[in-house]
Structures are given as structure tokens and as C-alpha cells.
C-alpha positions in Angstrom: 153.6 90.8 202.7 151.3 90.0 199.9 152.9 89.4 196.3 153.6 92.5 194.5 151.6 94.2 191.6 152.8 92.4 188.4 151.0 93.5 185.7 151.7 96.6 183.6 151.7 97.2 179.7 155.1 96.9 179.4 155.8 93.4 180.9 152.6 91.9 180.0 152.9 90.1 176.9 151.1 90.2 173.9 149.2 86.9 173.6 147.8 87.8 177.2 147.0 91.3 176.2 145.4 90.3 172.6 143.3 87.4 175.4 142.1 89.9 177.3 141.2 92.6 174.6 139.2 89.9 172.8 137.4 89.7 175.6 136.9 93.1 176.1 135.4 94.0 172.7 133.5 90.8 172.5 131.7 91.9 175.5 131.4 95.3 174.6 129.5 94.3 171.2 127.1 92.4 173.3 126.7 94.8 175.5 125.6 97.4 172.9 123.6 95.0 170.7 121.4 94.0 173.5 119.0 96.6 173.6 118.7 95.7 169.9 117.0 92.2 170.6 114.1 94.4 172.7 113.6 96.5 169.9 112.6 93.8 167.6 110.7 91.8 170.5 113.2 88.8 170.6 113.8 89.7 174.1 116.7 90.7 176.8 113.5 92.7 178.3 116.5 93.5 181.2 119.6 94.1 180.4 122.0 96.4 182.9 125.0 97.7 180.8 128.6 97.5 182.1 130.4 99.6 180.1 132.7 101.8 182.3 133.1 98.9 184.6 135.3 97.0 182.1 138.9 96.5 183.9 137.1 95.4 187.0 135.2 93.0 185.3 138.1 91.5 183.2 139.8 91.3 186.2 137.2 89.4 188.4 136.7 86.6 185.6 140.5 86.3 184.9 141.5 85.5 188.6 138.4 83.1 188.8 139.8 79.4 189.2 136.3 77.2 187.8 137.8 74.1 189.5 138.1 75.6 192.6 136.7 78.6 193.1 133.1 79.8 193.8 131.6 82.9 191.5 128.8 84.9 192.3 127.9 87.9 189.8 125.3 90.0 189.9 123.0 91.5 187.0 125.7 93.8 185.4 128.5 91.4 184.9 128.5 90.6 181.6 132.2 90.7 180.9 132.9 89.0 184.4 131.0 86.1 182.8 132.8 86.3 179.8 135.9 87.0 181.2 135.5 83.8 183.6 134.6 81.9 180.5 131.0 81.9 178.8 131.0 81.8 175.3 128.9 84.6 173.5 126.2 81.6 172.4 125.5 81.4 176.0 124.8 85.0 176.5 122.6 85.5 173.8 120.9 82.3 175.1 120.4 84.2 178.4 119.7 87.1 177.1 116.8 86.3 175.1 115.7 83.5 177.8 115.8 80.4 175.5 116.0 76.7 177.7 119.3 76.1 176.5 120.1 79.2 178.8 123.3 77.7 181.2 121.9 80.2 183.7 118.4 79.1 184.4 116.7 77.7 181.3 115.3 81.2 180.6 113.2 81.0 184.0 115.2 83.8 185.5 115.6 87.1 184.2 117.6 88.3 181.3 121.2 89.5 182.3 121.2 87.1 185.2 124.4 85.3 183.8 125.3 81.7 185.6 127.0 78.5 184.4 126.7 76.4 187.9 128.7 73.5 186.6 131.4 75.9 186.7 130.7 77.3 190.1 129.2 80.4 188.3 126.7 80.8 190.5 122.9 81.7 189.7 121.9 84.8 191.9 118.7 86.9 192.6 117.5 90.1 191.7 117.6 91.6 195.1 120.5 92.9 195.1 123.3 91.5 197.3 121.8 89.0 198.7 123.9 86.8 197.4 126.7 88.1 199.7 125.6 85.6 202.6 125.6 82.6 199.8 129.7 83.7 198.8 130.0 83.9 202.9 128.0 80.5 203.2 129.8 78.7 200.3 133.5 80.3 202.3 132.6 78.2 205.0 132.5 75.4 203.2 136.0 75.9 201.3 137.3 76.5 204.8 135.6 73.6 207.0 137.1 71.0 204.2 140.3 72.9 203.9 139.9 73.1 199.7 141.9 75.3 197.7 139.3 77.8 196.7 138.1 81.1 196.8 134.4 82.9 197.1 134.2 86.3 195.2 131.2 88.2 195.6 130.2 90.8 192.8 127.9 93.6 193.2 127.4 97.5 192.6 128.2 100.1 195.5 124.3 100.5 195.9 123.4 97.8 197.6 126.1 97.5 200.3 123.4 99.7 202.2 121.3 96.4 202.5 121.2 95.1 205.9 122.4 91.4 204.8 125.2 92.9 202.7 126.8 94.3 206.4 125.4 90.7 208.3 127.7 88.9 205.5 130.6 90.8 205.7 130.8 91.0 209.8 130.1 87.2 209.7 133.1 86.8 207.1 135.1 88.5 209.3 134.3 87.0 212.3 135.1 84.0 210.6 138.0 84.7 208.9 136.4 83.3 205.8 138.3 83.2 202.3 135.7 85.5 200.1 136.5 88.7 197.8 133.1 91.2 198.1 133.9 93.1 194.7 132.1 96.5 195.5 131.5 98.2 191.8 131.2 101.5 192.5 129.6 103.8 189.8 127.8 106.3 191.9 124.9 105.2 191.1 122.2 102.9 192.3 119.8 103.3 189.1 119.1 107.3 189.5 120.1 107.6 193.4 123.4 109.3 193.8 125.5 107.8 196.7 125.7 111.0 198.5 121.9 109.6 199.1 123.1 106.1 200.4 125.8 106.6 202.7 127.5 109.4 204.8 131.0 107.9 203.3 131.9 108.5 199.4 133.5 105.2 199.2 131.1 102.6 200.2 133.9 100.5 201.6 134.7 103.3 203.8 131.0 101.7 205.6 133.0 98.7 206.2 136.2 100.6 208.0 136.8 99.3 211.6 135.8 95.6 210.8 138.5 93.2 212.1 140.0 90.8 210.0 139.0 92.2 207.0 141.4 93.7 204.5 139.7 97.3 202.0 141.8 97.6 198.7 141.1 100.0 196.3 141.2 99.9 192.8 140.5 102.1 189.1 137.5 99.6 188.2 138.2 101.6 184.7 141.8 100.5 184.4 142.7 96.7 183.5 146.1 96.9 185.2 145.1 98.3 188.3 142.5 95.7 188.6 144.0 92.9 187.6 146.3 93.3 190.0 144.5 94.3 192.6 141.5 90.8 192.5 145.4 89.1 192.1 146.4 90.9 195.5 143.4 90.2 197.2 143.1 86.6 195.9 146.7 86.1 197.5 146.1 87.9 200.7 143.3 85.1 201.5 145.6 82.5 200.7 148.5 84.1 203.2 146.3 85.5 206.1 142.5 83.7 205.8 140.7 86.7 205.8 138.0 88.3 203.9 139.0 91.0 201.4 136.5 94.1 199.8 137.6 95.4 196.3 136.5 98.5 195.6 136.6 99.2 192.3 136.1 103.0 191.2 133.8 102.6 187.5 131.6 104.9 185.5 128.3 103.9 184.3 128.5 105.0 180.4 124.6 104.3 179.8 121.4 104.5 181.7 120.9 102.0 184.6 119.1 99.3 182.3 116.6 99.6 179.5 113.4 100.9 181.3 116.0 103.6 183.0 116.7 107.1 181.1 119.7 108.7 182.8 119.1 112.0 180.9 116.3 112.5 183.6 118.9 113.0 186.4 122.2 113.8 184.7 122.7 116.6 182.5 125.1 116.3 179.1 128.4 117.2 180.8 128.2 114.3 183.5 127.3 112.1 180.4 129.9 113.5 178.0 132.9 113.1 181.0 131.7 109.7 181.8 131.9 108.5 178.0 135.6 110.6 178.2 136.7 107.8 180.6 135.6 104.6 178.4 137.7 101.7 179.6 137.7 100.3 176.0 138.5 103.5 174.5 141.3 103.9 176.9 142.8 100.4 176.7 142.6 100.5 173.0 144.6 103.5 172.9 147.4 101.9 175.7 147.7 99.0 173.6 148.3 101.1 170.2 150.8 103.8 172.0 152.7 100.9 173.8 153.6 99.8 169.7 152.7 96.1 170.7 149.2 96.4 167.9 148.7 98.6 165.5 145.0 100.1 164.5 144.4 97.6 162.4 145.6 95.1 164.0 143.0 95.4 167.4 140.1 96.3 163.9 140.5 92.9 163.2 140.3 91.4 166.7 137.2 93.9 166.8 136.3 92.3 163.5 136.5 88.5 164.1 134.9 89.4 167.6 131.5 90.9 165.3 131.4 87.4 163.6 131.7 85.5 166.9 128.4 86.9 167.8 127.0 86.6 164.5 127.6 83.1 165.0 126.4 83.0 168.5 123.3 84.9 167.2 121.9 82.4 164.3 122.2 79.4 166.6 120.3 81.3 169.8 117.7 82.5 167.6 117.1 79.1 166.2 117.2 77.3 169.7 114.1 75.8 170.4 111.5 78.1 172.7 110.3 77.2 176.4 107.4 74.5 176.8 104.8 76.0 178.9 104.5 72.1 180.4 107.8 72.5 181.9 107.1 75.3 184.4 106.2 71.8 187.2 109.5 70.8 186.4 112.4 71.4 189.3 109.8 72.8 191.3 111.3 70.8 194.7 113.5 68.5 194.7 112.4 64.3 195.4 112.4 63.3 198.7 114.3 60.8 200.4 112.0 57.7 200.6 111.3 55.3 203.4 111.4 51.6 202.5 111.5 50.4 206.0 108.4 52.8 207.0 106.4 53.7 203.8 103.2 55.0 205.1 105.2 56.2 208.4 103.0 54.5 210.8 104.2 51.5 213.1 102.4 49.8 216.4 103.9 51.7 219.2 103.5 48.3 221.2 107.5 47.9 221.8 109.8 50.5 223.5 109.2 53.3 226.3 107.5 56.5 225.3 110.1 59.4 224.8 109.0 63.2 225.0 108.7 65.4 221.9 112.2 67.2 222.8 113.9 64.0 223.3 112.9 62.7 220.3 114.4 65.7 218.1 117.2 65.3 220.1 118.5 61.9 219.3 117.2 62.4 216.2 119.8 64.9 215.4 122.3 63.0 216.7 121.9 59.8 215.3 121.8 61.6 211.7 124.8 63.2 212.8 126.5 60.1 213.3 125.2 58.8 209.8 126.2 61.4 207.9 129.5 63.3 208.7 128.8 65.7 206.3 125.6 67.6 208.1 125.9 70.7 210.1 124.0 72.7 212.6 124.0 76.5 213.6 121.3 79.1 214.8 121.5 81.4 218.2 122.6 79.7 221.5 122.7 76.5 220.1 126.2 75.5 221.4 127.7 76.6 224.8 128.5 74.9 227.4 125.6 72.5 228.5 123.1 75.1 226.9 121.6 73.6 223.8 119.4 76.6 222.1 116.4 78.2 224.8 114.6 74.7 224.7 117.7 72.3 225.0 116.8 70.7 221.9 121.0 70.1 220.8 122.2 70.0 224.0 124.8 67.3 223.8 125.8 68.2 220.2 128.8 70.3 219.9 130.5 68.3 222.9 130.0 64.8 220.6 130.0 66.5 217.0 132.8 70.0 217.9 132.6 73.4 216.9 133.2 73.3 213.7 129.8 70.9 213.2 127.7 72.4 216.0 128.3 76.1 216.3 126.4 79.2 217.7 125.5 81.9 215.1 125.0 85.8 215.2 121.6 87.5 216.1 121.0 87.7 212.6 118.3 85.6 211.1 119.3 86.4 207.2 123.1 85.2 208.0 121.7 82.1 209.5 119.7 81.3 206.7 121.6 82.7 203.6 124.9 81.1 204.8 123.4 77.8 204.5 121.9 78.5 201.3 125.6 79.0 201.2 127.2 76.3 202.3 125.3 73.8 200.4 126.2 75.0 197.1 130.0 73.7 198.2 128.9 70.2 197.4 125.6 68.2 197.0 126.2 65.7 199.6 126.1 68.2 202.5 123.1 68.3 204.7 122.1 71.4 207.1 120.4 72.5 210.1 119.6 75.1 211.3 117.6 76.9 213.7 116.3 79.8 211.4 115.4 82.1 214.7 114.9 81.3 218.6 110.9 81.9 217.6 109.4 81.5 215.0 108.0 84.9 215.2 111.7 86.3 215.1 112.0 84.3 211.7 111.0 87.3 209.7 114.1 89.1 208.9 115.0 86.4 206.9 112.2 85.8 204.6 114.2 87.3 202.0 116.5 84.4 201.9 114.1 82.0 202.3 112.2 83.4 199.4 115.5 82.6 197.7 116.0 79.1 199.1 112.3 78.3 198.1 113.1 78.9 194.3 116.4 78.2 194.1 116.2 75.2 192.3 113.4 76.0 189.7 115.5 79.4 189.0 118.5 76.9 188.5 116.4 74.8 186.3 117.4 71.8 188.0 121.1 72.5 189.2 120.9 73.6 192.6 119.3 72.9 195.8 119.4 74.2 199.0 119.5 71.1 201.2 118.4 73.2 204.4 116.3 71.8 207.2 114.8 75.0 208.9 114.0 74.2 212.8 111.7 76.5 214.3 109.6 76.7 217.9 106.3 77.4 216.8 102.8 78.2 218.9 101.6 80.0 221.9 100.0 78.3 225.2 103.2 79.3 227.1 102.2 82.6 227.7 104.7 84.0 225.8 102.8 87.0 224.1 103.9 88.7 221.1 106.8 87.5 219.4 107.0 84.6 221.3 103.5 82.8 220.8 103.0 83.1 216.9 102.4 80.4 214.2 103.6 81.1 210.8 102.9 78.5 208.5 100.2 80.5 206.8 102.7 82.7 205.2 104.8 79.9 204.8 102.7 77.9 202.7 102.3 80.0 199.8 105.9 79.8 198.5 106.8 76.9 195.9 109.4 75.2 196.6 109.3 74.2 200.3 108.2 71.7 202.5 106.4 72.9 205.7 106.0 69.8 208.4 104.4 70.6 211.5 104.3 66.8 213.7 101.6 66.5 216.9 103.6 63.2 218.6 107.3 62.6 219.4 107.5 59.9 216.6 106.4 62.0 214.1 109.0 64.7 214.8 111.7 62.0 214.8 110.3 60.5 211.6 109.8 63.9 209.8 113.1 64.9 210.9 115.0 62.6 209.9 113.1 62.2 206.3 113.8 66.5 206.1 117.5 65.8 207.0 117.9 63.1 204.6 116.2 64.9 201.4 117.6 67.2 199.0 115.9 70.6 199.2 114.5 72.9 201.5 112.3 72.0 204.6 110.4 73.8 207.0 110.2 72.5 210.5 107.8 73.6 212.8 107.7 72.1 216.7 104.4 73.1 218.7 106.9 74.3 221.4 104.2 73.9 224.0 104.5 70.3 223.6 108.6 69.4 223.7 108.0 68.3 227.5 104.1 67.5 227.5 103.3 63.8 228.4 100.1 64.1 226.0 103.1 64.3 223.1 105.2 61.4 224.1 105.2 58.3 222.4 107.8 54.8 221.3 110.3 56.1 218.6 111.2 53.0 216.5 115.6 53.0 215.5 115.8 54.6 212.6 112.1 56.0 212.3 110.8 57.8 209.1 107.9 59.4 208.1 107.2 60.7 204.9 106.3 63.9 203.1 102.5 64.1 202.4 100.9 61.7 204.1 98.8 62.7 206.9 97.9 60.2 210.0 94.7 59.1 211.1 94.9 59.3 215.0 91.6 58.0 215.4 88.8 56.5 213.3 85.3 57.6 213.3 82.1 58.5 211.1 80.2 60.5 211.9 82.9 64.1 211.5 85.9 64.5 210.1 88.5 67.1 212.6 91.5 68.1 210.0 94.4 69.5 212.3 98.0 69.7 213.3 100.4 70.7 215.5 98.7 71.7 219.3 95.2 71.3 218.9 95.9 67.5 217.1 95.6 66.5 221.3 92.7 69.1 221.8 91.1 67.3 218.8 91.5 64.0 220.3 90.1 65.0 223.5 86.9 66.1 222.3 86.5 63.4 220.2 86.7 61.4 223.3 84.5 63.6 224.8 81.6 63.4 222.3 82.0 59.5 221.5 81.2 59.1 225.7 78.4 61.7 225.2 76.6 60.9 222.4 78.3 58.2 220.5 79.2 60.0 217.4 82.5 59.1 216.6 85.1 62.1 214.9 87.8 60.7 212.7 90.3 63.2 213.5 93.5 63.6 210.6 97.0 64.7 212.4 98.2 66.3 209.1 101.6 66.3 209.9 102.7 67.6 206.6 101.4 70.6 205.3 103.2 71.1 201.9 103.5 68.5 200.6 99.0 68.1 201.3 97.9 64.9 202.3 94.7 65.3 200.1 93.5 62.2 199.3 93.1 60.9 203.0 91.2 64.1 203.7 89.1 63.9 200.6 89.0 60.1 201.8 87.6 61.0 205.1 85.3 63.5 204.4 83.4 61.3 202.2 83.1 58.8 204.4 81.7 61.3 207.7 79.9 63.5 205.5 80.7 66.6 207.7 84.5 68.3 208.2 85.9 70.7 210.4 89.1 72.0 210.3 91.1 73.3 213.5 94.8 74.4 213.6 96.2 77.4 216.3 96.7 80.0 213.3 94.3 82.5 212.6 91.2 81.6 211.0 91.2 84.5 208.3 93.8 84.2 205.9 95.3 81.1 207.7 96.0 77.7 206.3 92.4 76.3 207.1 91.2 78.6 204.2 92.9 76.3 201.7 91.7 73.0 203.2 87.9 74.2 203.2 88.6 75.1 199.8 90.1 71.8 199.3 87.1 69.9 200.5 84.2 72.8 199.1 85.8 71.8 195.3 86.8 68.1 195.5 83.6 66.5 198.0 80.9 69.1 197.8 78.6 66.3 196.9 79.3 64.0 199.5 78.8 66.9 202.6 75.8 67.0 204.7 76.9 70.4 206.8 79.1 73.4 206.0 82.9 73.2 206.7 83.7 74.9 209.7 87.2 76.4 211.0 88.2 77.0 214.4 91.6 79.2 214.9 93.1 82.1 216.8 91.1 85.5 216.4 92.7 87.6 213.8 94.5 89.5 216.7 98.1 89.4 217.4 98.6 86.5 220.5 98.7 88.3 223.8 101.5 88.0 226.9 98.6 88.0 229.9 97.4 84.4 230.1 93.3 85.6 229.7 94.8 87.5 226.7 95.7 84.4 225.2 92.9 81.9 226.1 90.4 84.5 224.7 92.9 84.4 221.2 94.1 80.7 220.7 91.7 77.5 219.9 90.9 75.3 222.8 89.3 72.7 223.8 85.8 74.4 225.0 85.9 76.1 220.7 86.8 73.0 219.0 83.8 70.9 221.0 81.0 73.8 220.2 82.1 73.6 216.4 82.2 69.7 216.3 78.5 69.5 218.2 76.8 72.6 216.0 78.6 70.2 213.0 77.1 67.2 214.5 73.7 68.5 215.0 73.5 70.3 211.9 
């Protein structure tokens, strides 16, 4: 049995009740004086009031532990951040997005409250998402046995999200130790929840789960939350399972500043939802119980008004945001090779290993340097199976299941949970297969979205040390789904690193560089190439290659050939080719990392061949290429002696029928009909 229900107006004593009343009218006077700051243009352009969800949110910052528990809010918890600690300074600061901001620096939005030194973490605007970080960060407090909690905040809303249900089944599964506080007013902005769900209660959504425990609560009441988050806080500590809260609230005001509630509910909703004011209510308790009188709780209200005056003539004189400083936190630095600075070495020592082998021991031997790193993703740990290529096979029998571990079919879990998990402390390191394909790697773009600006919206505090694996290409026949390349889309989004290697010791270098560097990495493997001889190569102990610095595979001046990934070898051949042909010689540029660019060796080489052609499996419209003939058309115009040609995939989806997908993908018979009509231009 969990501990009994302690709080009630009668045994709680005063200083407690005068703590948490200060609280609750400080909040409430921020809350109300926010839209004020808009109205004279000094900012809080969002603000999301949270009156009618004041016992809740008292409650939720009260139980917090900062030492050792992990806080995720969302965009109406105001008083949870207060409650949990931040000073009325440091909402102001927020709120009118100033760089002394705790929460980002004012690069997020206003009403986005954080304080990461104090575990109060900084979330997105889509709501819930951050559900799979509280269920990633769980895993964390559980693998290293801490005494901590996850509590997840959000409105009732957006538990219809997909990711909300992946996070909560994943909790479960794993027994994890995280609180999803559902604030339910009934509301997501002007869509009733009649709309959202067949159930009334959205927890009612989550009824049937397995190891997951549903308490209800009056979100309007301080008793009956406090001691409900106190409940749930010490049913995880008993039984190691997740809880939901759901907290019945009202929503007093609109949705948020650009909402006007009088458009969809008439006066009598509004007048019975201002009837059931939390404050109003508590106030009254507090008074009737004869532990304050009136003007007693008008001083509190009093000395709370000058607080925030205070607060208000230091945020208003805190300096303003230096436009230079948007480059600042953009990714983190990498980990830097001293042993193999340029990432080249002879290959004359050693036996050639293939591409798959040399990922494979890669991840091992980082595995065995660091104790700390992790790896998860579908069918990446049973029995002799090591994921569909058997590229950890071997893994979870040396490292065990805790390390190595197979994850749902559910890319957003896999890839928000280690968001997750990395916030529990800088020194871990992650892997993970983001999805079998990358063509399956779309339902969780959301959370790499979120990974890939997680540490500019942080201004510095936070990074997502991820290393995303995924099987990239076609010549396999494997059609749709299983024959795309993504790093197009990829590429646009500060705050990643997309690598895409050609040769096994560039996959073992880049690797291991990825897994030993703070922030988030892409890795793409040309799967067509894990077991192809032209792909094998020596592997030096210990091999690194690093970020943004491309390779020249072979010299030559008379073309430059700009590529990656599969058609680096195609390149290569045709290069031969032509040099026993004619005796032109292409210079052909293995790229090997994408983002970070490598531009000054292709600037460097197209100014020395006078003539550039760029060839990589993704379509050619709206494909990477684009940027690299733009690259070279601005920066060595003068020096070119022919247009800059592309050769990719047809702007067709790849087909499964193998004359489908010759006709689509680059080849060798494309790339040497661009490179002659270059030649002979």
C-alpha cells in the first residue's frame, strides 16, 4: 500500500500554508500582468495562462526534488516553475525573451519556462513531445539505480499525439519511474475534448496498459493535488512503475493571447469557470479555517506585487540579445583526432575488413572505452540476430541487456528516448538505429527536429549526444521504402552532422569520431556496400576521421567528380575508365561528410580541373547536389571552363523490379556520359 493522503487544512501548518499561498498569488500576478508587457510592445508575444490549473501546478513543483529529480513543463506551467523554484526575475526574463533568460537566452518562445541546471528541463512547442524525453531521461534514473523521478507536464489535448501513447506504452513496458501529469481543462485552444477522444477523461485512453498506475485528482484543489503528485511520487518508489495524474482544471482565460475564447464559449461557461478559481477558493479555505485573517493573506498579496516590481525594473533593464550571437551553440565541438588529423593513413599495413565489419568492431571497441554508451533500435539484440544487416551482432551477449537492447516499432520512441536519456548526464554516449531503413526514419522527424536544435534552444546547456545509424540506398532491389536516400531532407536542419562514408575505414573512422562527440550525428551506411569487396579496406586501432573534411580518392586534372556514399566506387571506375581512354585524368572527392561541408577541398579542386561534376544516388532536383553546384557557381565561377553538371536518381520514387531501379538510380554508364560531354565541352 502506498503512504496515505496527508495533507488537509487542518493539519497542515501555517508556515507551509503561508509558502504555498505566496506562491500562489505571486504566480497569479504574473500571470495576469503578462498580457500587459504585449500591450506596451516589451514582449511575452505568447503567453498561455494557468489560472484554474493552480493546485495541480503547486503541487507538481512542490514534490519536485532539483537534486534528483528530472522536470519537464510545458508552455502553461507557470506556477509549476515557480512552485519548483524560479524566482519572478526569471520569469519576466522569459517572458519578455532577454539573454539572461534561464530557459533559453530568449531564443525560445515566451512562456517556455526552464532552468536546466536544476533539471528543469527546456521543452518544445509541439506539444507533448517531451513525453519520450521524461521516458528517455526514466531510463536513465533507472539503469544507474539514482534516486530520482521524471514528471512529465502537459494539457489533456495533446495525449491524442501518437508519441504521447509510444511514451507511455514504452514506460510501461519498462517499468520506468516517470509521473505524465495530464492537465485536463477541456480544452485544446478552442477544440472541446468531446472532439479528441471517445473517453471524457483522457487517462481513461490509457486504461488497460500494464504496469501503469491512473490517479485522479481536483487540479483546482491544493490538497487533493498535493497529495495525490505525493502518492504517485511514492508509488514509483514502492512498485517501479509509471504513474498518470489526472488532474481535473478549468481554463479561466482564453487559450493564450492570439486566442478569444468568447468565440466558442458563451458567458455562462465563462462566468462558472471563473466561479471555481483555485485562488479564490484557497483564499477563502485559508480565512474560514481562522489560521489568516483578510488582511493578513492582503499583505502576502501585497509584498508578492513588490516582488514583481522588483523583478520588473531589473528584466527591463537587462541588456537585449546580440544579433551576432544567433552562430553561437549552433552544434556542439567535435571530438578531435590528434592521432589522425586529416583522417587519412597509408593502408599499406593490416588485412582489408568489409564495410559491416568495420562498424561492427567499431562499436564494440567504443563500447569497451566507454561504459557509459548505449545502443537500441528494432531487432538489434536477440539471440545471434544483430539488427536485419548483423551490424551488432555480438553486442548484447558481450555488453547485456541493459546496454544493448531491442526497441519497439516505433521510430519517435527510439529517437526521443535518447534525446531522453542523455539529458541524465553529459558523459553518456548513444546509439541508435533510428529505423531498419532509412526510408522508415520518417515518423520520427519530429524528434529529430528537436534533437537538431536542442542545444541552440538551450543556449548552450544541453546536447543530445545521439549517434543516429541508418541503412541508406537502393541497388538491392529493395523498392520503395527500402531503397531511399534521405540526406537531402536531412541537410537542411542546423544543428546536425550528416556523414555518409564510401570505404570501411571511413565508416570506422567517422563512427567512432560521432560516438566520441557531444551532439547529434547522422549516420548514413550505403547498405549495398556492408559486404561488397569494392568497400573493404585496412582499419588502423583506434581510427578517426574527422568532421568536414572530405577525401581525395584519386588525383587528376582535367574534372573534378564530387560524390559520396555508392557512386564514390562508380566514380572511381569511370575515372579509370576515361584515364585508359583518353588520358584525362578526374580528381574524384569521396565527401564523406556532408554537414559539416568540406568546401575548401572542393573549391580547391575545382580550380585546379576547371570543370566539376557532382554525382550522389539522391535525386537530382531538390537533392544535396543543388547546394554543391551552388557552392562552386558562387565561390569559382571564374576559374570553370564548362557548366556544373549533376547526375542522380530521376525525381521518381525508387522502384522494387530491378529495370525499375536501374532506369531510376545513377550508374556507371550516367556518370561516364556526364564526365565525357564535361570533358569535351
Amino acid at each position: 500500500m502506498t503512504q496515505k493522503r496527508k495533507y488537509t487544512l487542518d493539519k497542515t501548518d501555517k508556515e507551509t500554508l503561508t509558502k504555498w499561498y505566496n506562491l500562489m498569488t505571486l504566480g497569479r500576478q504574473i500571470d495576469d500582468k503578462a498580457p500587459n508587457y504585449l500591450k506596451q510592445a516589451l514582449g511575452w508575444s505568447y503567453h498561455a495562462p494557468y489560472a484554474g490549473h493552480d493546485g495541480i501546478q503547486l503541487a507538481v513543483g512542490q514534490i519536485f526534488d532539483r537534486e534528483h529529480d528530472f522536470l519537464f513543463p510545458y508552455y502553461r506551467d507557470m506556477l509549476v516553475a515557480i512552485s519548483a523554484g524560479m524566482t519572478a526575475e526569471e520569469i519576466i526574463l522569459n517572458g519578455i525573451s532577454k539573454p539572461d533568460d534561464p530557459s533559453s537566452g530568449g531564443r525560445h518562445m515566451s512562456n517556455h519556462f526552464a532552468k536546466p541546471e536544476w533539471n528543469i528541463h527546456n521543452v518544445s512547442s509541439a506539444t507533448g513531445n517531451h513525453t519520450l524525453h521524461a521516458v528517455g531521461v526514466a531510463r536513465g534514473i533507472k539503469y544507474y539505480d539514482t534516486d530520482g523521478i521524471a514528471i512529465s507536464s502537459q494539457g489533456e489535448s495533446s495525449t491524442s499525439e501518437g508519441y504521447v501513447f509510444e511514451a507511455i506504452n514504452g514506460a510501461s513496458n519498462e517499468k520506468l519511474p516517470v509521473i505524465f501529469v495530464f492537465q485536463d481543462n477541456q480544452y485544446g485552444i478552442s477544440v472541446p475534448q468531446k472532439d479528441q477522444s471517445a473517453n471524457r477523461r483522457a487517462a481513461e485512453n490509457y486504461r488497460g496498459i500494464k504496469n501503469l498506475k491512473i490517479m485522479y485528482c481536483d487540479g483546482k484543489n491544493v490538497f487533493d493535488s498535493m497529495n495525490t503528485m505525493f502518492e504517485a511520487k511514492e508509488h514509483i518508489k514502492k512498485h517501479g512503475e509509471p504513474v498518470i495524474v489526472h488532474a481535473n482544471c478549468v481554463r479561466i482565460h482564453s487559450h493564450s493571447n492570439s486566442d478569444k475564447h468568447e468565440l466558442y464559449r458563451d458567458e455562462n461557461e465563462r462566468h462558472c469557470v471563473r466561479m471555481s478559481d483555485p485562488l479564490t477558493r484557497f483564499r477563502i479555505q485559508l480565512i474560514h479555517s481562522g489560521k489568516f485573517t483578510e488582511e493578513e493573506l492582503t499583505q502576502l498579496d501585497q509584498d508578492a506585487k513588490k516582488i514583481i516590481s522588483a523583478a520588473h525594473k531589473v528584466a527591463i533593464k537587462a541588456p537585449d540579445a546580440d544579433p551576432k550571437s544567433i552562430f553561437d551553440f549552433v552544434i556542439p565541438e567535435p571530438y578531435v583526432s590528434e592521432k589522425y588529423p586529416d583522417g587519412t593513413h597509408d593502408g599499406s599495413k593490416g588485412e582489408k575488413i568489409k564495410f559491416i565489419t568495420a562498424l561492427n568492431e567499431t562499436l564494440k571497441a567504443e563500447f569497451r572505452n566507454n561504459p557509459d554508451t548505449f545502443i537500441w533500435g528494432q531487432d538489434v539484440a536477440n539471440k545471434d540476430k544483430g539488427g536485419i544487416f548483423n551490424v551488432t551482432k555480438g553486442m548484447q551477449q558481450e555488453f547485456g541487456k541493459k546496454r544493448v537492447f531491442n526497441a519497439p516499432i516505433a521510430e519517435d520512441y527510439i529517437t526521443g528516448t535518447a534525446n531522453g536519456m542523455s539529458r541524465f548526464n553529459d558523459k553518456i554516449r548513444i546509439v541508435i538505429e533510428g529505423a531498419e531503413f532509412a526510408d522508415y526514419f520518417w515518423p520520427a522527424m519530429e524528434q529529430l527536429v528537436e534533437t537538431s536544435h536542442d542545444y541552440w534552444r538551450s543556449n548552450g546547456k544541453f546536447s543530445p549526444n545521439v549517434t543516429i545509424r541508418l541503412a541508406s540506398g537502393g541497388y538491392i532491389g529493395g523498392g520503395l521504402y527500402h531503397s531511399q536516400t534521405i540526406e537531402g531532407a536531412l541537410t537542411t536542419f542546423p544543428g546536425l552532422r550528416i556523414v555518409y562514408p564510401s570505404f570501411a575505414d571511413d565508416a570506422a573512422g567517422l563512427l567512432r569520431t560521432s560516438m566520441r562527440s557531444r551532439g547529434p550525428t547522422i549516420f548514413l551506411e550505403p547498405k549495398a556496400l556492408y559486404n561488397d569487396p569494392v568497400a573493404e579496406t585496412v582499419v588502423p586501432d583506434d581510427y578517426e576521421v574527422p568532421f568536414g573534411k572530405a577525401r581525395i580518392r584519386r588525383q587528376g586534372s582535367d574534372l573534378s567528380i564530387i560524390t559520396y556514399g555508392n557512386t564514390t566506387h562508380m566514380a572511381l571506375r569511370i575515372a579509370d575508365k576515361i584515364s585508359k581512354e583518353s588520358g584525362k585524368e578526374i580528381e574524384v572527392i569521396d565527401l564523406r561528410s556532408l554537414s559539416p561541408l568540406d568546401t575548401e577541398s572542393i573549391l580547391n579542386s575545382v580550380k585546379k580541373t576547371s570543370r566539376a561534376l557532382v554525382v550522389h544516388e539522391d535525386k537530382v532536383f531538390a537533392g544535396f547536389g543543388g547546394e554543391l553546384v551552388s557552392l562552386i557557381s558562387e565561390e569559382a565561377f571564374e576559374y570553370l571552363d564548362a557548366p556544373v553538371k549533376r547526375v542522380g536518381s530521376t525525381f521518381t520514387p525508387v522502384g522494387f523490379n530491378r529495370i525499375l531501379e536501374k532506369a531510376i538510380l545513377p550508374n556507371d554508364e550516367k556518370i561516364y556520359k556526364a564526365a565525357t560531354d564535361l570533358l569535351n565541352f
